[in-house]
N, C-alpha and C positions, 0 to 999 in steps of 0.2 A: 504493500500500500504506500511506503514511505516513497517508492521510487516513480511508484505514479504520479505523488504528488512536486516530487522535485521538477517531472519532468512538465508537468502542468504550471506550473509558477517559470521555470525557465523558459516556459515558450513566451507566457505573460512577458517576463523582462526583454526578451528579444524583441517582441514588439513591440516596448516602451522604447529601447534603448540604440535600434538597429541602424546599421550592423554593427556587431561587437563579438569583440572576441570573448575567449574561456577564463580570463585570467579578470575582466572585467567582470564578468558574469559574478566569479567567485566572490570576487569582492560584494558586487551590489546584493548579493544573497545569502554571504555572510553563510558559503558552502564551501567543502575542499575544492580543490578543482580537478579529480578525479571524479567525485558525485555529479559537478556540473558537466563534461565530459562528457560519462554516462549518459545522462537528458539529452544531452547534444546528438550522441549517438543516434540515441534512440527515437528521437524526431526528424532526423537528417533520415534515416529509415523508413519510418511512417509516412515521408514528405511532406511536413511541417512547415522546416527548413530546410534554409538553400547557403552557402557558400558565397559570400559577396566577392565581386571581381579583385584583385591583390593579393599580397601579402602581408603581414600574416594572417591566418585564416580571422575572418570572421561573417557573423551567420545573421542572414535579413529573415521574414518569414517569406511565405509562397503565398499562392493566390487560393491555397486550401485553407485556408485559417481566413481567409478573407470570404471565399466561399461559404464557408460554414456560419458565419455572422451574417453575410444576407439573405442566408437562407430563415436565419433565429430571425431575423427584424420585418422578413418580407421586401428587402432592398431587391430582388433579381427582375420583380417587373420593371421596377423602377430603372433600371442601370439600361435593361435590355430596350427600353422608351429612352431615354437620354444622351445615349452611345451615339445613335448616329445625327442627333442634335448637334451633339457635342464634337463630332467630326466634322462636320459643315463647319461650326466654331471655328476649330482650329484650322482647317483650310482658309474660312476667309479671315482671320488674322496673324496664322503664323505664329501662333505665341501657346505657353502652356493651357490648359483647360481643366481644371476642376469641377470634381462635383463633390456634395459632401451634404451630410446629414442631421439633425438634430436629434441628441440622445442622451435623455438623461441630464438635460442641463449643456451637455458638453456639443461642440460641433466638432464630426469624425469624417474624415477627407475619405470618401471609399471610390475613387476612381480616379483617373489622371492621365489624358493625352499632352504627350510632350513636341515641345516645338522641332522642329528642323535647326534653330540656330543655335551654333555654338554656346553663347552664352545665355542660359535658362535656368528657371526656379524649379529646383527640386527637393519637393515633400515627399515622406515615403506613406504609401496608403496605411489608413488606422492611425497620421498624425490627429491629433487632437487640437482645434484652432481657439484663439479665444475668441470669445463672441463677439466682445466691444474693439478687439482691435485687431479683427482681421475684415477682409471684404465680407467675406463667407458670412463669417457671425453676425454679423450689422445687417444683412441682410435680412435673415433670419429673424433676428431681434426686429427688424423693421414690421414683417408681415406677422407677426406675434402677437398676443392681446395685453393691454398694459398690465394687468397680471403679473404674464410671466417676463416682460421687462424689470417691472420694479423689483421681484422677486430676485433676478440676476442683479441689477443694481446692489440690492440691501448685502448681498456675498460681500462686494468690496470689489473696485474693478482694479487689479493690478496691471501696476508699469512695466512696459517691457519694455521700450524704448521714448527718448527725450517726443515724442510726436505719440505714444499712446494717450490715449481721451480715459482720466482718469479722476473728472468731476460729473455728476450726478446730471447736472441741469446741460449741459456740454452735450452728455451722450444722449437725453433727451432731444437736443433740438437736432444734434446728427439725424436721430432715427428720423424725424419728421420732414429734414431733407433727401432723407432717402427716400420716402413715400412717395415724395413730392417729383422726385426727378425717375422713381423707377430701379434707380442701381444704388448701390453701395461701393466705397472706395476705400481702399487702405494705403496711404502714401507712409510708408514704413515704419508703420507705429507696431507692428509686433517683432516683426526683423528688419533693422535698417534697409538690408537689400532686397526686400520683399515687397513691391507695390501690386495689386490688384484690382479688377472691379467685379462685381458678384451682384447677381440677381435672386429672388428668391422664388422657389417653385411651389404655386400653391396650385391644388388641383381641383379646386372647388372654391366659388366664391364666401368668401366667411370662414373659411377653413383658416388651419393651422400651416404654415408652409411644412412641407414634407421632403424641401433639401432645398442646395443653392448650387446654384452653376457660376464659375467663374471665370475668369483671364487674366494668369498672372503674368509677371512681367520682370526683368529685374529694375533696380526704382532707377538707375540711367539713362535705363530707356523708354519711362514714360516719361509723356508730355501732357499737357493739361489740352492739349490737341486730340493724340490719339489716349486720353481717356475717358475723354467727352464721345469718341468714337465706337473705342470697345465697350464704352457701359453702354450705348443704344443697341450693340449689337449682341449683348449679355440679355441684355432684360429681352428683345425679340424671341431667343434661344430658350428662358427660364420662362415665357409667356407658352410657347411653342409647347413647350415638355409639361408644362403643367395642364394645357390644354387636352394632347392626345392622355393622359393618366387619367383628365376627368371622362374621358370616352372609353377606356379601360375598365373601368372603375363602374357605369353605368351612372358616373353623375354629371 
């Protein structure tokens, strides 16, 4: 029993922490590192995990772990309706594409086409975003009932960076420009080189959004030109998706 559980909490930190190696593992879980090892083995077996590109070894999760969570959430209509949304996206802008979830409070990146250029934002799927200072979450938070705003509020919104929105009445009037214009922005308030814009997909009027689609960017290369351009072409894309879900859906 004990070694099921090592190897259950070792997948957990691999996907907190990825990729990482054995020696960090041991540390973060306060394990030999023959025991984490072991786990290691024995989910590299299972195909859990995978071997990230380099040296020295260290291990990301697979798209089975990811699999298995949108099967638990009901995500696989959803991804299977947004996919080729979300490929048009990134066709007509060349830049990353997110999609991501709300769960639990938390917003969970579970999808990601990458750009063609060189220099590009890379989340690993199952990152966790924060709500008030990412594109994703503000969008989110935007199409949300005051409720469960202020509820997120009252937590405490922490800093991540010198531009995170970390007064009360601040991220209220953001939200209200969000509504107002459609998109959400993130000019690198949760990672300096992290800009974004993120729409919110709701699939029934009055509803709850049920994820956000985004376009990220590194923050060099937006402009207040093309962000005025990708948030019109975000919210068409997160209009679009929420649309065909409510004809899935029968609403």
């Amino acid at each position: 029993m004990q070694n099921v559980l090592n190897a259950l909490r070792t997948l957990e930190e691999v996907a907190a922490r990825q990729p990482i190696g054995v020696a960090d593992l041991a540390r973060a879980m306060d394990l030999p590192k023959s025991s984490v090892q072991r786990a290691l083995v024995t989910l590299h077996t299972a195909g859990w995990i995978r071997q990230a590109a380099g040296t020295p070894t260290r291990w990301t999760v697979t798209t089975k772990a990811l699999y298995v969570g949108r099967s638990a959430t009901g995500e696989l209509g959803l991804r299977d309706i947004a996919v080729p949304v979300m490929e048009e996206l990134r066709r007509q802008t060349d830049e990353t594409v997110h999609l991501a979830v709300p769960e639990g409070g938390r917003i969970v990146l579970i999808e990601r086409l990458e750009t063609s250029q060189p220099v590009r934002i890379i989340l690993p799927l199952g990152q966790n975003l924060p709500a008030h200072a990412s594109a994703n979450g503000k969008a989110v938070l935007a199409a949300s009932s005051e409720d469960t705003v202020e509820r997120y509020i009252a937590a405490g919104l922490a800093r991540f960076t010198d531009a995170s929105i970390t007064d009360p009445d601040r991220l209220r009037a953001e939200l209200a420009a969000i509504r107002a214009r459609g998109y959400a922005t993130n000019s690198g308030e949760w990672r300096d080189d992290v800009s974004a814009v993120a729409a919110a997909v709701v699939a029934e009027a009055g509803a709850d959004p049920v994820a956000s689609i985004s376009v990220n960017v590194p923050t060099s290369r937006m402009t207040d030109t093309s962000r005025e351009t990708l948030g019109a072409a975000v919210r068409e894309a997160a209009d679009q998706v929420g649309k065909l879900l409510g004809r899935s859906t029968g609403g």
